[in-house]
N, C-alpha and C positions, 0 to 999 in steps of 0.2 A: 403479517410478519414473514421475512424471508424464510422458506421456507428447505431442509435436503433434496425436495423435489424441482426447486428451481435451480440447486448446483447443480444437480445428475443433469439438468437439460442444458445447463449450459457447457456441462463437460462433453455434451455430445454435438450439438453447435460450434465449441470453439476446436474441436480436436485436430482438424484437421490443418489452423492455423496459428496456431502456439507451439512453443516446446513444451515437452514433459520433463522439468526439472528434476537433477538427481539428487540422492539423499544420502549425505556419507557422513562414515564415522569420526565424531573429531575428540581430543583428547578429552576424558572425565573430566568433572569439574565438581569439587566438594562428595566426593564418590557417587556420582551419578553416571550415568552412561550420556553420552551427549550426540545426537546427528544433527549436521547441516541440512539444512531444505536448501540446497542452492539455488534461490530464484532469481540471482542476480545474473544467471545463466539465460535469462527468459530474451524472448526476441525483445529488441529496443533495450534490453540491461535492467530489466525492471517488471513486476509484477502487475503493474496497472495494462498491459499489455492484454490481462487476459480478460477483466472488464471492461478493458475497450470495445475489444472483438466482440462479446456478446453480448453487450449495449447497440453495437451499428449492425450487428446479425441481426440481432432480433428486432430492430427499429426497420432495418431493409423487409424482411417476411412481412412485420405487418403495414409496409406501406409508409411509414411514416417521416421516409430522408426524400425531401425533394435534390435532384443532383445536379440541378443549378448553383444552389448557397451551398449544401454537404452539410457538414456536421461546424460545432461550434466547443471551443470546452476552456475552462478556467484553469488554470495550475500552478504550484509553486515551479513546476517543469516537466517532472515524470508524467501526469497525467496527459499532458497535454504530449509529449511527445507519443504514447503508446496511443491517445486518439488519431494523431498526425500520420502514427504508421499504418493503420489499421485501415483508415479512411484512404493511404493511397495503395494499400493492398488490394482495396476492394472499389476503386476507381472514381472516389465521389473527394470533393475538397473539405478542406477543412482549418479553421480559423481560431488561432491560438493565444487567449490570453494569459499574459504572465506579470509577473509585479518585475518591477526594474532592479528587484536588487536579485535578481534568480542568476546563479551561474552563467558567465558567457558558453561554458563549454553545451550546456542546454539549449539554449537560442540555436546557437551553431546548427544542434544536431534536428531541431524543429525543422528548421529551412530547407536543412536535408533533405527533410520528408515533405517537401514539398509546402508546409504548412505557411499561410497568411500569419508574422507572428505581433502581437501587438500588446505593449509593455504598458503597463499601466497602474500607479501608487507604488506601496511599499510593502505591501503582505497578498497574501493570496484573497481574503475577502474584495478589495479592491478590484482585480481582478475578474473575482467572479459579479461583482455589481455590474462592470464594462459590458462582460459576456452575455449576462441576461438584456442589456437596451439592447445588443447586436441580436437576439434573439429576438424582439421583439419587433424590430426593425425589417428584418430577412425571412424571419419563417427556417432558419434554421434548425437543425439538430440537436438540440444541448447535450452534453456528452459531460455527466457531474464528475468529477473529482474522485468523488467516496457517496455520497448519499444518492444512489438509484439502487433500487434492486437488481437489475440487469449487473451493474457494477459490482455488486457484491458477492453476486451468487458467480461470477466468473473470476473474481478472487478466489471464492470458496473452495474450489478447483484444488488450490493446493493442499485444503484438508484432505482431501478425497484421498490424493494421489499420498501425502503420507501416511495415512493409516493403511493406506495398499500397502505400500511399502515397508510397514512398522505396525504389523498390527497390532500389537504389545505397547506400543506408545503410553504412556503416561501421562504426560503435560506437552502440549503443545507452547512454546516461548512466541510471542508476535511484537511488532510495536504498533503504537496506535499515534495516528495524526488524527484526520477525521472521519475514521473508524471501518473504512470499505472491508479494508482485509480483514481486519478483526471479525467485522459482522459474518462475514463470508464463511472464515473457518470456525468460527464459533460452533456457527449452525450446525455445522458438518461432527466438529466436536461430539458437543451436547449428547447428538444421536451414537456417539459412539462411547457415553461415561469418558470423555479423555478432558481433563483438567484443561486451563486455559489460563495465562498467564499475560495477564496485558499489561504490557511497558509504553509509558511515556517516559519525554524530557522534565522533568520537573520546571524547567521555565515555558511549558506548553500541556500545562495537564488535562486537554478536552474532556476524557471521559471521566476521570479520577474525582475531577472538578463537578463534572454529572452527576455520577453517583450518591458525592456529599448533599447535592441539594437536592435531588430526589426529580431533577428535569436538566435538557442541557442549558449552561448558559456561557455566554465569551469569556474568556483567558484572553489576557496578553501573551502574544507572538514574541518569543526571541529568544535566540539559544544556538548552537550550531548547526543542530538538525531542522531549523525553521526553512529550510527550504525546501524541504520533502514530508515535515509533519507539523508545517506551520499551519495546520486548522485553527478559527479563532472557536468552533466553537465543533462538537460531537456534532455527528450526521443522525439524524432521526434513527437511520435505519440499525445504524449500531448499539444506539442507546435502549432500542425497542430488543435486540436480542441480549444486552447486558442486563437489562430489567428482569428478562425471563428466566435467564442462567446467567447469575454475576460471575466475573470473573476474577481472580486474583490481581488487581491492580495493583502494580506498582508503580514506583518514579523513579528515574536515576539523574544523577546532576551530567552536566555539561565535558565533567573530567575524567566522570566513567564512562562517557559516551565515546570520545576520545580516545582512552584506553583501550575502549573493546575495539574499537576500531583497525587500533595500531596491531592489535592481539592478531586479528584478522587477517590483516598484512604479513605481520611477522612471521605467522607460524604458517599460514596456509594459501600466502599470495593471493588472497580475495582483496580485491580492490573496492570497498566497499564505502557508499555514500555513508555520513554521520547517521541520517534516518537509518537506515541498513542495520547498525551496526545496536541501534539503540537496544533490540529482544537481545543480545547477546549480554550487552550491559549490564541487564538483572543479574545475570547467572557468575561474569569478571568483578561483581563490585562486591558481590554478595548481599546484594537488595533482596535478592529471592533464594534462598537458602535448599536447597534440593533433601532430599534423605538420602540416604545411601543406596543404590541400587534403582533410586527412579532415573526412567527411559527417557530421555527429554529430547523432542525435535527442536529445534531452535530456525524460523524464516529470517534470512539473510536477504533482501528483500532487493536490492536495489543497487546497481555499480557505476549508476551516469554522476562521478565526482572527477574533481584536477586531482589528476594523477600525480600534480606537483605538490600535492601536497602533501601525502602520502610521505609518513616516517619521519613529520616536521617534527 
């Protein structure tokens, strides 16, 4: 199981090319104290940034990226773009599958980076089917989504950095698609007694849906945030740290998703993707109800959205 000793290594592997997102105070909510993790500050606009880097760090030390094919990875978009950056910060290529209904402002920003991009079905599992014959095909990289350890443990990162930051922390707020982040700061958690609060969309409940049946299995995809937490099903690795320390699961619907969104806009000009916005959800909907005076970090995770959408 992922272990604290694999974030600390990946906080020292990835330091020197990621940001350290900052962690500010936003207004109480149900008398609680509330701070942003703003990770939507993170290089590429997005947190999978930081499991990318320590996925191709650590594939490069032991040998394992030929830098003929590069690396290879599945995405509803965000992953794939923070493999896409990572892979040309560190000079090797990289080939990017996505489902065709992913934002065009994502594709865009893939090409950007260089990345081979290739569109394929209607949800992210699709995708990662393509990704795997192109693996098997090349000899490339595979760069998962959410379920590596490398992947999670440089998620984890941002537990690190908020109890640095908060060491009184209380509950960590996360959302969950197919669990990288979750897993990541979980770990980090656990070892520090801080609560753990995982939000899904309730039209995408991977882990929530785990939980109840005691393994993971598929959900139906669809919702607003199914382009950034459209997992069809919980990642091994997350469901192996929610087995050990469960977490507060909750769901929010589609309207509180929305709402926390706009909240986010409105009050604090964060431009924040629907996935993004979902760990906020718990706390504007009152799906998760705080006590009075608990410390609550809340990860804001992600800001690669249309801006024209914003304040619809």
């Amino acid at each position: 199981m992922l272990t604290v000793a694999d974030v600390e290594a990946a906080c020292e592997r990835t330091a020197a090319y990621v940001r350290r997102t900052p962690l500010f105070a936003a207004d109480p909510i149900g008398g609680a104290q509330i701070w942003i993790k703003a990770e939507f500050l993170q290089k590429c606009g997005v947190f999978k940034t930081r499991g990318a880097f320590n996925r191709q760090l650590a594939a490069v030390a032991r040998g394992e990226v030929d830098e003929s094919v590069g690396v290879v990875a599945a995405s509803g978009g965000n992953a794939g773009l923070a493999n896409a950056f990572a892979a040309a910060a560190l000079g090797v290529p990289a080939t990017v599958f996505v489902p065709e209904t992913v934002p065009q402002v994502k594709v865009e920003r893939l090409r950007q980076y260089g990345a081979q991009v290739r569109q394929v079905g209607t949800e992210y599992a699709e995708a990662y089917e393509a990704a795997q014959e192109y693996v098997a095909a090349t000899g490339a990289l595979f760069c998962h989504a959410y379920d590596q350890p490398d992947i999670a443990a440089g998620a984890g990162v941002i537990g690190v950095e908020i109890i640095e930051d908060l060491p009184d922390v209380d509950t960590i707020v996360v959302a969950v698609g197919g669990g990288g982040l979750y897993a990541g700061v979980a770990t980090v958690a656990a070892a520090h007694d801080v609560r753990v609060v995982a939000v899904e969309p309730a039209r995408i409940p991977t882990l929530h849906s785990a939980l109840s049946a005691g393994h993971p299995v598929d959900v139906t995809v669809s919702g607003v945030a199914a382009d950034s937490l459209g997992a069809r099903r919980i990642g091994a690795e997350a469901f192996e740290v929610a087995t050990a320390t469960p977490p507060r699961s909750v769901l929010v619907d589609d309207a509180a998703i929305v709402a926390a969104r706009d909240v986010l806009w409105d009050d604090y000009r964060i431009a924040a993707e629907h996935g993004a916005a979902t760990a906020l959800a718990a706390l504007t909907s009152g799906v998760y109800q705080p006590v009075p005076g608990e410390r609550i970090a809340v990860i804001v995770c992600g800001a690669n959205t249309d801006l024209r959408s914003l304040g619809e």
